[in-house]
C-alpha positions in Angstrom: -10.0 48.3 0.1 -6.3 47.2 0.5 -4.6 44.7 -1.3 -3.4 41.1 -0.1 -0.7 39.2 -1.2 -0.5 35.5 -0.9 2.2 33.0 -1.9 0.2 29.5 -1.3 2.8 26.7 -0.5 3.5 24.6 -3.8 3.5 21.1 -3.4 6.5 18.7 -2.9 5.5 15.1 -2.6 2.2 12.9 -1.8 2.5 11.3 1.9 0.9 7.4 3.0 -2.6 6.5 2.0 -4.7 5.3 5.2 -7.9 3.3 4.6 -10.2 2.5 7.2 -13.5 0.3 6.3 -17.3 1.1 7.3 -19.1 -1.5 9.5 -21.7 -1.7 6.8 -25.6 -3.5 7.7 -26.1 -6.9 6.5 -27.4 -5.8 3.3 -24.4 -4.2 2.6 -25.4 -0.4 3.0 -22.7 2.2 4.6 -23.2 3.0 8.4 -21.0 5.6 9.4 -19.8 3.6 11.9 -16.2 2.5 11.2 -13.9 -0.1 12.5 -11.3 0.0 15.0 -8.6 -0.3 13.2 -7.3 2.2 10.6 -4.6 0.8 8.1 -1.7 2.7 7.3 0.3 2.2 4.1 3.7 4.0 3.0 3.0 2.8 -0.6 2.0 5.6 -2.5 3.6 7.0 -6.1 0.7 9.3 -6.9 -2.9 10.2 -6.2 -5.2 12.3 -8.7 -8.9 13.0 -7.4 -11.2 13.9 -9.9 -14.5 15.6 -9.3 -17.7 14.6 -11.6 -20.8 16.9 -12.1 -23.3 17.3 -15.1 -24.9 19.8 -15.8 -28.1 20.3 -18.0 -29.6 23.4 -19.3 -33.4 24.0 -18.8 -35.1 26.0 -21.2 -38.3 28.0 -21.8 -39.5 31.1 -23.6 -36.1 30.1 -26.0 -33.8 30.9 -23.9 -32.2 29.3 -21.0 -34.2 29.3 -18.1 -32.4 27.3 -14.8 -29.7 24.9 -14.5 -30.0 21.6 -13.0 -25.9 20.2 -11.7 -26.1 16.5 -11.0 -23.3 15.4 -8.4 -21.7 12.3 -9.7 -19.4 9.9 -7.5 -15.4 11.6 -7.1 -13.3 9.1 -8.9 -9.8 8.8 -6.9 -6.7 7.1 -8.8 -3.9 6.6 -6.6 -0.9 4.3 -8.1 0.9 2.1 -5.7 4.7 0.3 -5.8 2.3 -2.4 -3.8 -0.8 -3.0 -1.7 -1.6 -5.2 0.9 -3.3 -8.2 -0.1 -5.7 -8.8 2.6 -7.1 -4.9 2.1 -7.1 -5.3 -1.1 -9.0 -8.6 -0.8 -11.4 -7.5 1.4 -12.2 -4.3 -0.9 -13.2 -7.0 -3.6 -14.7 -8.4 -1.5 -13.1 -11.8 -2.0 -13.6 -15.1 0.0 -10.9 -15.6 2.0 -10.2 -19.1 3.1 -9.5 -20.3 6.5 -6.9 -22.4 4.9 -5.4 -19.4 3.0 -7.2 -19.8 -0.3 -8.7 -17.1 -2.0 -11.4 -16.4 -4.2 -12.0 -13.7 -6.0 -14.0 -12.7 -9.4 -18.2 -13.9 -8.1 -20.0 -10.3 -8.5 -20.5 -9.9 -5.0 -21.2 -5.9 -3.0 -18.1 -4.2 -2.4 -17.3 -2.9 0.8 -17.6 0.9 1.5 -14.4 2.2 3.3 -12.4 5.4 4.2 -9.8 6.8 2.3 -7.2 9.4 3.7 -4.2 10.8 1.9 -1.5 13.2 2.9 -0.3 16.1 0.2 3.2 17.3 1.8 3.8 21.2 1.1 6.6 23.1 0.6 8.0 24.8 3.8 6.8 22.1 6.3 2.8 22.6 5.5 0.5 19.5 4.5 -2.7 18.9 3.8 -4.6 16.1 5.5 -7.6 14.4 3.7 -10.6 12.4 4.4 -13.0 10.5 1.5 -15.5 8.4 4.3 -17.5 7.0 2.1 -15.7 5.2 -0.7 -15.8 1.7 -2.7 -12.5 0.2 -4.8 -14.0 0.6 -8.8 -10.8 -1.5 -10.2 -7.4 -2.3 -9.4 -5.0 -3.6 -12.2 -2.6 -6.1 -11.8 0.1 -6.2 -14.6 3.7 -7.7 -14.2 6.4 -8.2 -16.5 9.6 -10.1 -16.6 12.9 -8.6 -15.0 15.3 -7.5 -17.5 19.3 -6.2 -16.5 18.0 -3.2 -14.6 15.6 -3.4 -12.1 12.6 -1.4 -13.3 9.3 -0.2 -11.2 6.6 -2.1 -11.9 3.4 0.0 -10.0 -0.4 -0.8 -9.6 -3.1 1.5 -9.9 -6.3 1.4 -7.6 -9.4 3.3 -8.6 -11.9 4.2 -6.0 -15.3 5.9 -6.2 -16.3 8.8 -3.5 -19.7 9.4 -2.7 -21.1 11.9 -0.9 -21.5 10.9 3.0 -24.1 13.6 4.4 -27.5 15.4 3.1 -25.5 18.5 1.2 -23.5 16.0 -1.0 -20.0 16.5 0.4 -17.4 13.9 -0.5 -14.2 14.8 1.0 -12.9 16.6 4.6 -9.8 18.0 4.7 -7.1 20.6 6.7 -4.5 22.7 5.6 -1.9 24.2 7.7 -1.2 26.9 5.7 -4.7 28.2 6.2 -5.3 30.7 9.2 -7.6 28.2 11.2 -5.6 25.4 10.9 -6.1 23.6 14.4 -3.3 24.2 16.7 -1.5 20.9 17.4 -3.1 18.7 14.9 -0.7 15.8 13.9 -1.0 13.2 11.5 -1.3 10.6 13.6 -4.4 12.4 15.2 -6.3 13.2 12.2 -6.1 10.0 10.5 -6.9 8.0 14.4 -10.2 7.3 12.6 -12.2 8.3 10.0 -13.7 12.4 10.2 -17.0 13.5 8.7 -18.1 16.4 11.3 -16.5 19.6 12.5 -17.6 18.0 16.2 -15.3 14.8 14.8 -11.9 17.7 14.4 -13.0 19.7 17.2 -12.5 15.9 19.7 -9.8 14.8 17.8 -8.0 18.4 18.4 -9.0 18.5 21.7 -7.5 15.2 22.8 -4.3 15.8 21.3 -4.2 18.7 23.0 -4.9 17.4 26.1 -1.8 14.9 25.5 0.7 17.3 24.7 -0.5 19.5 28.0 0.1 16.0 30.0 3.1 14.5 28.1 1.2 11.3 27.4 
């Protein structure tokens, strides 16, 4: 057996955020089937996703005997220099006026959305992500006066990431650094809409490539 090396790209910067929401039913439940429109925002300072699993320890004859895990919901912190206020309303899910008024606070379902972010590699790589099924948790909103030097003054929006098919999986992502990255893929393409399915990739891949052979 030989041996390999691999130097894995580090990474430089976190790209835009892109949040696209689920149809949902009347009672509220997720679909799978998402809007037209995917939102694109620019915004982002930092993103860290964090993973949560039990696990409990069966036992018999004294010893342990099996171990059940129990997949819990992905919790996703991203903080933001701003967010837009109507996607933001609309993931707390707030009553917006016709008039412009809007009210916020009544314990009402949230909406299930989308959420894509973009990790920017070293030597031109990135990594493109998908969460599809994905509700806001809490947002803050602090402020605090201006002083003589402009200073940052950031949000942070917590989401929860469930798992969106029958094996539990929570996230879809590519990497160009990996062998099989698809040849082509842009950003624009993978974040068109929202991607669950290798047969989701597989069209989106094809129809860029179809552009790019036409020079549409």
């Amino acid at each position: 057996m030989g041996i390999t090396n691999k130097r894995p790209p580090r990474k430089e910067t976190v790209g835009a955020q892109y949040i696209c929401f689920d149809k949902m039913t009347p009672e509220g439940e997720w679909t799978n089937q998402f809007e037209e429109d995917v939102e694109r925002s620019p915004v982002v300072k930092s993103v860290s996703v964090t993973d949560n699993a039990e696990s409990t320890d069966v036992y018999a004859s004294g010893e342990v005997y099996d171990t059940d895990d129990a997949q819990a919901a992905a919790t996703i912190e991203t903080e933001v220099v701003a967010f837009p206020a109507d996607t933001l309303a609309k993931m707390r899910a707030a009553t917006v006026d016709e008039g412009g008024l809007i009210m916020d606070g009544a314990p009402k379902r949230r909406p299930f959305f989308a959420y894509g972010k973009v990790v920017k590699l070293k030597d031109g790589n990135v990594r493109y992500e998908w969460f599809p099924k994905c509700r806001l948790s809490e947002n803050t909103d602090e402020v605090s006066t201006r002083e003589e030097s402009p200073s940052e003054q950031n949000d942070t929006i917590t989401i929860a990431a469930y798992s969106f098919d029958e094996v539990g999986n929570k996230r879809v992502y590519v990497d160009s650094s990996a062998s099989n990255f698809p040849e082509g893929l842009t950003e624009e393409a993978f974040f068109g809409k929202p991607i669950l399915t290798k047969e989701d990739l597989a069209a989106v891949v094809s129809g860029t490539q179809q552009s790019q052979a036409t020079g549409s």
